[in-house]
N, C-alpha and C positions, 0 to 999 in steps of 0.2 A: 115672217111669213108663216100661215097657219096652213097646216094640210087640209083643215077640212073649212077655209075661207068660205062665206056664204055673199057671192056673185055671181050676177046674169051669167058673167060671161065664165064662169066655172061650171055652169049646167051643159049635160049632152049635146054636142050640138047635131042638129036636125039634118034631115036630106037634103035641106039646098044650101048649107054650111059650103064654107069653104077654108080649107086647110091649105099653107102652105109650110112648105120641110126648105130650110138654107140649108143645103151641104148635101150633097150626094156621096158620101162616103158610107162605109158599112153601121150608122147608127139611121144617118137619114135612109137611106133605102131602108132598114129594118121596121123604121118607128112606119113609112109609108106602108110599109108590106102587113104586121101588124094593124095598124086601122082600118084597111080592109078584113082584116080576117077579124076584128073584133065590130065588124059591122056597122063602120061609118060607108054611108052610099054617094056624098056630096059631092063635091069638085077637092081635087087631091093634086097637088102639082109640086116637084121636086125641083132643086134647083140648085146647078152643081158649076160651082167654075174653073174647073176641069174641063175639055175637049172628051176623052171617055167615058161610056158609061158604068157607073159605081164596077168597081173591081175589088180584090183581094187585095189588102196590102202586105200583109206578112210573107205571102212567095216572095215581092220583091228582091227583097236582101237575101234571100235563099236560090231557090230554083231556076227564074226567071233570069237573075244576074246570071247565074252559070250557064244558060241560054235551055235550061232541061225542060223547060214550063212555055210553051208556045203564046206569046198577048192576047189570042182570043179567048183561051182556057182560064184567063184570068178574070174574065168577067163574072159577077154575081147573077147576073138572071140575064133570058135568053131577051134580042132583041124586040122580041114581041110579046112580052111579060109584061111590060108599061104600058101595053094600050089594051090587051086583055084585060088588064086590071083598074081599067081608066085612070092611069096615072101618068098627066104630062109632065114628061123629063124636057126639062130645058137645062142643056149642058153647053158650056165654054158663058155661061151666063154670070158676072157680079152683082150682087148685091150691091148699092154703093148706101143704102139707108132705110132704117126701119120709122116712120110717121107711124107713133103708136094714137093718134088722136080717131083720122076718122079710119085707121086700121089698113095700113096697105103696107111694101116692100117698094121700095123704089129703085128700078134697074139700072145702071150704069149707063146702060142706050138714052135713059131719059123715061122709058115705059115703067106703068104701076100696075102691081099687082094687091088687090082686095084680099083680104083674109078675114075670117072669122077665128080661127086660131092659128099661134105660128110656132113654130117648130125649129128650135136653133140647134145644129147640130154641125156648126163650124170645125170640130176638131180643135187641131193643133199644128203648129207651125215648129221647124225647126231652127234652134239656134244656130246663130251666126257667129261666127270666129269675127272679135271686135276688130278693126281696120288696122287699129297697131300692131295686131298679131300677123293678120292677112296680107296687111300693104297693096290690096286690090289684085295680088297675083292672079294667072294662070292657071289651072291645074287643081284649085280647091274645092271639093264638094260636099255639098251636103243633101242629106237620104231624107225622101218624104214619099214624094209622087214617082208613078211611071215614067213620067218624063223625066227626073232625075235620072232611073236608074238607065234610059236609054240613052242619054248622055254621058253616065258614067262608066256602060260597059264598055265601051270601043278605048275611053280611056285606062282603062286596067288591060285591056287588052295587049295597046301599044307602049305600055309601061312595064319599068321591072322592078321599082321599087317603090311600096304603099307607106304612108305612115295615117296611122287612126288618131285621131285624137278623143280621149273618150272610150271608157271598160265599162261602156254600157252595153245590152243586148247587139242594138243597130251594128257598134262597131266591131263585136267580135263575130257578128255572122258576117260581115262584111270581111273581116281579118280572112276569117276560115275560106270564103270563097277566094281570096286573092292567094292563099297558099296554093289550092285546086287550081290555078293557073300557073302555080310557080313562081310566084312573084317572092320577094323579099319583105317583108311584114314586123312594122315595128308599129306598139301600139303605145301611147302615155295617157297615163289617167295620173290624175291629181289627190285621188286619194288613195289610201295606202294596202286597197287590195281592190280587185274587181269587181262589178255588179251592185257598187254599194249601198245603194238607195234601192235594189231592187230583187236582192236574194240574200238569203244568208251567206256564213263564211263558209259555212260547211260548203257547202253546194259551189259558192265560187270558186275556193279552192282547188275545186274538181275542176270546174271550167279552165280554172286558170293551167293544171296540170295537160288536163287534155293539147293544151292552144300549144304549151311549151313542148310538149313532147312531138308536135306536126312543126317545128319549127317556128314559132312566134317567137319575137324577143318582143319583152313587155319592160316599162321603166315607170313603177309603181312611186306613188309618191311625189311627182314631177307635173312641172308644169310647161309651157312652151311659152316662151317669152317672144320668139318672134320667127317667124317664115324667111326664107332664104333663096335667094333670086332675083333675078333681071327683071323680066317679064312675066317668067314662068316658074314657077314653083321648083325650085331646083334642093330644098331639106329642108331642119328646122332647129333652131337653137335651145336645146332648154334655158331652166332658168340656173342651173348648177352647171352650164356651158357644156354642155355635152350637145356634140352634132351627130344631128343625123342623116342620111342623102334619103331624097325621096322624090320621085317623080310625078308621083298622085298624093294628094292629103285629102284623107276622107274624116268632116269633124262630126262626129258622133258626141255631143257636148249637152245632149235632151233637146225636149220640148217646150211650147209656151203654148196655153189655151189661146185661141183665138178669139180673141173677147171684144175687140174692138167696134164691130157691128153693135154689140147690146150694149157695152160701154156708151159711144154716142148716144144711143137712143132711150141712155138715161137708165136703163136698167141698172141692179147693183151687181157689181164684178167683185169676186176675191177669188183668187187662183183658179180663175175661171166664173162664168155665169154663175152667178149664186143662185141656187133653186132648193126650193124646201125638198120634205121629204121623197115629197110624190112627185117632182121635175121641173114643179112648176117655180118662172121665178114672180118678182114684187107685183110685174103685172098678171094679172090672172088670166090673161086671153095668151101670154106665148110662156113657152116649155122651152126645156134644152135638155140634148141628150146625148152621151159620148165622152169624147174626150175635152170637151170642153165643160161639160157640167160639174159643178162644184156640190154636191148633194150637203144637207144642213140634215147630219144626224146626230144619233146620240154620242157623246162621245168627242164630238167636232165634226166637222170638213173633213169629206171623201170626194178626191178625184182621180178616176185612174185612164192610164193612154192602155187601152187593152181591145182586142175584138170581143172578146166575154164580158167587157163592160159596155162595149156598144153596144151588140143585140141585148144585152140584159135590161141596162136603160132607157134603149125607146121601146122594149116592150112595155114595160112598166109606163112610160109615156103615152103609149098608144093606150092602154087601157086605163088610163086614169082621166085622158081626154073623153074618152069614152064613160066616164061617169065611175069610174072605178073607187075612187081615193085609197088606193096603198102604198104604203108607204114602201121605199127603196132597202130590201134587203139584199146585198151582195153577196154571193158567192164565187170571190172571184176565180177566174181560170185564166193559163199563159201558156206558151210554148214558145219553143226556140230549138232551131236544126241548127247544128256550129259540127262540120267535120262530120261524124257516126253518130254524132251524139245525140239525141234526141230529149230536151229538158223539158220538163212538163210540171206545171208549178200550178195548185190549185188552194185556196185560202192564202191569208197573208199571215207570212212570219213577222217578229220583231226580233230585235235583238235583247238576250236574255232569256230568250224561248229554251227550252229543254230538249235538246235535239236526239232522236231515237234514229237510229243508223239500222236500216234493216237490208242487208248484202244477199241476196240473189246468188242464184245456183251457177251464173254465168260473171260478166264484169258488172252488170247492174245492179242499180240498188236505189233504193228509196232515203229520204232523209223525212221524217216524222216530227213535228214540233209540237210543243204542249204547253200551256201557258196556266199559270193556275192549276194544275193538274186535267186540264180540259184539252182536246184534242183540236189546234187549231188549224195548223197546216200541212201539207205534202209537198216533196220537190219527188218527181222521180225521174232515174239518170239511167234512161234505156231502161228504164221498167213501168211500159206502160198499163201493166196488172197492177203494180201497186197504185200508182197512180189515181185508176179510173175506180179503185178499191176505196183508197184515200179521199176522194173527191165525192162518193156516194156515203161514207158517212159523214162528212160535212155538211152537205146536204140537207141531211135529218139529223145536225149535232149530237152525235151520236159519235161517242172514247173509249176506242178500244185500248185494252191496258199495253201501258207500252212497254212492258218487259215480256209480255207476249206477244209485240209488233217487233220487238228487235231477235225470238228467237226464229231464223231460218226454215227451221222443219216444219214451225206450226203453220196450215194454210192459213191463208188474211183471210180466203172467202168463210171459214169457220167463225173468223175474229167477226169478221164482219157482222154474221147472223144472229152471235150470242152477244154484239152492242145495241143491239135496233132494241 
């Protein structure tokens, strides 16, 4: 795939174009919101199969579960924001095929929709606990949609002991709100500390101090060999025969891109829709943006499940449909509420990064990473000045020294103005 491919159907398309967005989630509503504001006037239609219209997801596992976030305040634009903006939402709607010949979406009713360009922006799906784990019980859940987590508050509610499976973000916001109810809270990850596809150790470590000190017990290193019960989910066995009771199991075990729509329809999938630099994939008339797109940069394959990767992507979508050709530069951004804590992660660490510790006048503090002697990332732990300090010179790559990031007295905003 070339970014700057020379195809009809990669030129601007005109006022009587018609675009169609798959996925009503915060990438498709973004990429839709976006082509208007970069001046496409044609026919615009979104399409979500979901019953609601595009909402927040990150409250979920936070606010909403603990009941502080009322359903209507979770919606992303007002109900009358889609037809101001002539954009038909059709919601509780599937996909069931994309006919890339004479260019349409085929609906599950049987109805087709024409496109002139299309817009994939499926997301991602939650793993499922395999069957010989689960045994089809009672009581198992797994976190994506609103409709999960309405499902699964009334079950935390009448429950008094959780086990997570999985020390990734989903499950320990999930942990922390089932402490906030007083439940009993045992979490097993399989690898040998928390977070670990998705934060440093610094920074986990924290997390993980944090969980234990509000009473989590965690069993790092472990795996669950099999669920325990009649009908209903009654604990869980490891694989070192340790039992645990538990009356809700919530598997927190990741994502999978949802690829299967572009799969069939013959596009090239690898960890997700594969799309060149600018979004676009092998065929030149559809895009993908989100958590399902696989971007083809330097370096490899970049995909990430983040809301700073969804609006960031289908902007970049929207305007490259729009005649743009730029290529996809990331900077990504994350957050996460677990307990008091408020984590705020902005570029990506590796491991091996050079970690600058800079500790705050209070209990917060930043963690600083450097790669090559280059400034690559920030985590900050209740310090949202370092943070949004951290994330503006990424921004404009731009290293401040980190032996004057880790001393306390010097302001960052000083640091800040003598890197630009």
């Amino acid at each position: 795939m070339s970014l700057d491919a020379d195809h009809p159907a990669a030129a601007r398309p005109g006022n009587e174009s018609s675009i169609v967005i798959v996925g009503a989630g915060q990438a498709g509503l973004s990429t839709a919101e976006k082509l208007r504001t970069n001046g496409f006037a044609g026919s615009l239609t979104l399409i979500g199969d979901e019953p609601d219209a595009p909402y927040q997801r990150p409250p979920l596992s936070k606010t909403y579960l603990l009941g502080e976030l009322e359903r209507d305040r979770l919606k992303l634009k007002a109900e009358d924001w889609y037809a101001k903006n002539r954009i038909a939402l059709r919601l509780g709607t599937r996909v069931a095929s994309i006919d890339r010949v004479p260019r349409c979406v085929c609906l599950a009713d049987g109805s087709m929709l024409a496109y002139d360009r299309l817009v994939l922006a499926t997301g991602s799906t939650s793993r499922k606990l395999p069957q010989a784990i689960s045994r089809g019980l009672a009581g198992i859940f797994t976190i994506r949609t609103l409709a999960d987590i309405d499902v699964l508050r009334p079950a935390l509610e009448a429950s008094g002991k959780l086990l997570v499976i999985g020390g990734g973000y989903i499950g320990l916001e999930i942990a922390a709100v089932a402490r906030g109810l007083g439940m009993t809270v045992d979490v097993v990850e399989a690898a040998d500390r928390l977070l670990a596809r998705v934060a440093s150790a610094e920074t986990a470590r924290a997390v993980e101090d944090l969980h234990r000190s509000r009473g989590v017990t965690f069993h790092l290193g472990k795996a669950v060999s099999e669920l325990l019960g009649a009908d209903r989910v009654a604990g869980a066995r490891l694989g070192d025969g340790t039992i645990i009771a538990a009356d809700v199991v919530v598997a927190g075990i990741g994502g999978m891109p949802e690829t299967a729509l572009a799969a069939e329809a013959g596009l090239a999938v690898d960890n997700g829709i594969a799309v060149d630099a600018s979004g676009r994939t092998d065929d030149p008339s559809i895009w993908a943006a989100g958590d399902c797109a696989n971007f083809s940069l330097p370096g490899g394959g970049l995909r990430m499940e983040s809301v700073g990767n969804a609006i960031d992507s289908a902007d970049l979508v929207a305007r490259n449909i729009m005649g743009a050709r730029q290529p996809y530069k990331p900077k990504p951004w994350f957050w996460s509420d677990q307990f008091d804590l408020k984590l705020q992660i902005a570029g990506l660490s590796r491991p091996g990064d050079t970690v600058v510790v800079r500790q705050g006048a209070g209990p917060g503090r930043s963690h600083w990473y450097y790669r090559e002697g280059l400034f690559v990332a920030v985590d900050g732990l209740n310090a949202p000045r370092d943070y949004l300090i951290g994330k503006r010179l990424l921004a404009v790559s731009a290293s401040p020294d980190p032996t004057q990031v880790a001393d306390p007295v010097l302001a960052l905003e000083a640091l800040a103005n003598s890197s630009k």
